[in-house]
C-alpha positions in Angstrom: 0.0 0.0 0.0 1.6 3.6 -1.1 1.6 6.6 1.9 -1.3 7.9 -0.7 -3.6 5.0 0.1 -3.1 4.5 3.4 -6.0 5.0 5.4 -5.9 8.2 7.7 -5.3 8.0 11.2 -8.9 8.5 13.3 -9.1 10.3 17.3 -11.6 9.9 19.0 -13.8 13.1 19.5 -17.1 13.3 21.4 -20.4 15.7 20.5 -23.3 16.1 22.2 -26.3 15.4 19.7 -29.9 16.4 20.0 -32.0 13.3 20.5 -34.0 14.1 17.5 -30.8 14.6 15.4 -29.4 11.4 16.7 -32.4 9.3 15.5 -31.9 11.3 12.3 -28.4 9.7 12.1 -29.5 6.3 13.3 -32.2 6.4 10.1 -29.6 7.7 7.5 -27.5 5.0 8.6 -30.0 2.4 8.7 -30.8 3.7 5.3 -27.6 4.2 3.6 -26.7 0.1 4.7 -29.5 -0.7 2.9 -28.9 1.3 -0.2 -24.9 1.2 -0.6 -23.7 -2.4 -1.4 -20.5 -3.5 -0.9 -19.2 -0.7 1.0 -19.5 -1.0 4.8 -21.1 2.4 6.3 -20.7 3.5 9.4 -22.2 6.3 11.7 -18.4 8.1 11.9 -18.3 8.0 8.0 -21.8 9.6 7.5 -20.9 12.3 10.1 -17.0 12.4 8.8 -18.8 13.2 5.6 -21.2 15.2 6.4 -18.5 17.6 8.2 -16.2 17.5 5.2 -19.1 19.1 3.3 -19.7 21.9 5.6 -16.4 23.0 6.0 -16.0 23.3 2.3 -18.9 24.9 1.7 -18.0 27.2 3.9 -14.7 27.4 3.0 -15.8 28.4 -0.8 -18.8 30.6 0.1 -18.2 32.0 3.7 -21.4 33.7 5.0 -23.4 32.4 2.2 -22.9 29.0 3.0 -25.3 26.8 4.2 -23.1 26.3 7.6 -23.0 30.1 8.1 -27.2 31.0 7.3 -28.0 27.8 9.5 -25.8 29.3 12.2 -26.9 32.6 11.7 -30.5 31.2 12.0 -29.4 29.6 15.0 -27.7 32.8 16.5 -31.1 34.9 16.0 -33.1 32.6 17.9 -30.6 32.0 21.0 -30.3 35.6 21.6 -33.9 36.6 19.8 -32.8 39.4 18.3 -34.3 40.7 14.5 -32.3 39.6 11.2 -32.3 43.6 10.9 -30.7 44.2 14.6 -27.9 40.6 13.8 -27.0 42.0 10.3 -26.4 45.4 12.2 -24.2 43.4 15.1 -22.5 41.8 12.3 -21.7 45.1 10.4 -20.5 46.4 13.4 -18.5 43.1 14.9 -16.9 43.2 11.1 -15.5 46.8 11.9 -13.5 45.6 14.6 -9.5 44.7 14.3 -9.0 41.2 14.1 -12.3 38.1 13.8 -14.1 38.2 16.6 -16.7 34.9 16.7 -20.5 36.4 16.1 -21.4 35.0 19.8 -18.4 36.1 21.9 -19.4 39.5 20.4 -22.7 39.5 21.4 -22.1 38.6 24.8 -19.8 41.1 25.2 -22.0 43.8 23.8 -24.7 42.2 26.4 -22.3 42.2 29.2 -21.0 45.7 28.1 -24.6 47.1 28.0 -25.7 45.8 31.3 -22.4 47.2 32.7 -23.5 50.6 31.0 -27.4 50.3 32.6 -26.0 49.3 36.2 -24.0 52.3 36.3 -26.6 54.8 34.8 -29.2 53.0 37.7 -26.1 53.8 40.6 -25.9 57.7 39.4 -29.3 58.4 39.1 -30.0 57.1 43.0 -28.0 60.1 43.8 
């Protein structure tokens, strides 16, 4: 076998899985078994996959990739802010030196705005 065929090495790496997206994963598999002969499929190869994909996409069409609007999506709904108010977060998080991950900027700006209202509420007791 040449260095190009061998097989690469695997680590083991652990994710926490909805249930509903694990039972998604246990019918794909069950599925793919049935319709791929003579290749033996595993859950790690549908996932390896399925990763691969993502990454490239994303790699080839940054914020308009799949990965990024399903993240996006994702980002909206944990903080529940507008898609107007998260594309004006994003124009401003883009301004800044260096990239800064969408939700380490938010939380900041939360943290940073709550800091602001604390302080406003201690000098108006005066």
């Amino acid at each position: 076998m040449s260095d190009s065929e061998k097989i690469p090495e695997k680590e083991k790496v652990t994710f926490n899985l909805s249930k509903d997206l694990q039972g998604q994963l246990e019918e794909a598999w069950l599925k793919l078994r049935g319709d791929i002969n003579g290749c033996r499929v595993t859950k790690t190869l549908i996932v390896e996959n399925a990763i691969k994909m993502a990454i490239n996409d994303y790699e080839h069409n940054g914020s308009d990739s799949q990965l990024s609007r399903v993240l996006s999506s994702e980002v909206r709904m944990t903080f529940k802010c507008s898609k107007a108010l998260c594309d004006e977060l994003d124009r401003r998080r883009k301004l800044l030196p260096g990239r800064v991950p969408r939700n380490q900027f938010m939380v900041e700006l939360l943290a940073k705005s709550l800091s602001d209202l604390m302080t406003d509420d201690e000098n108006t007791d005066d």
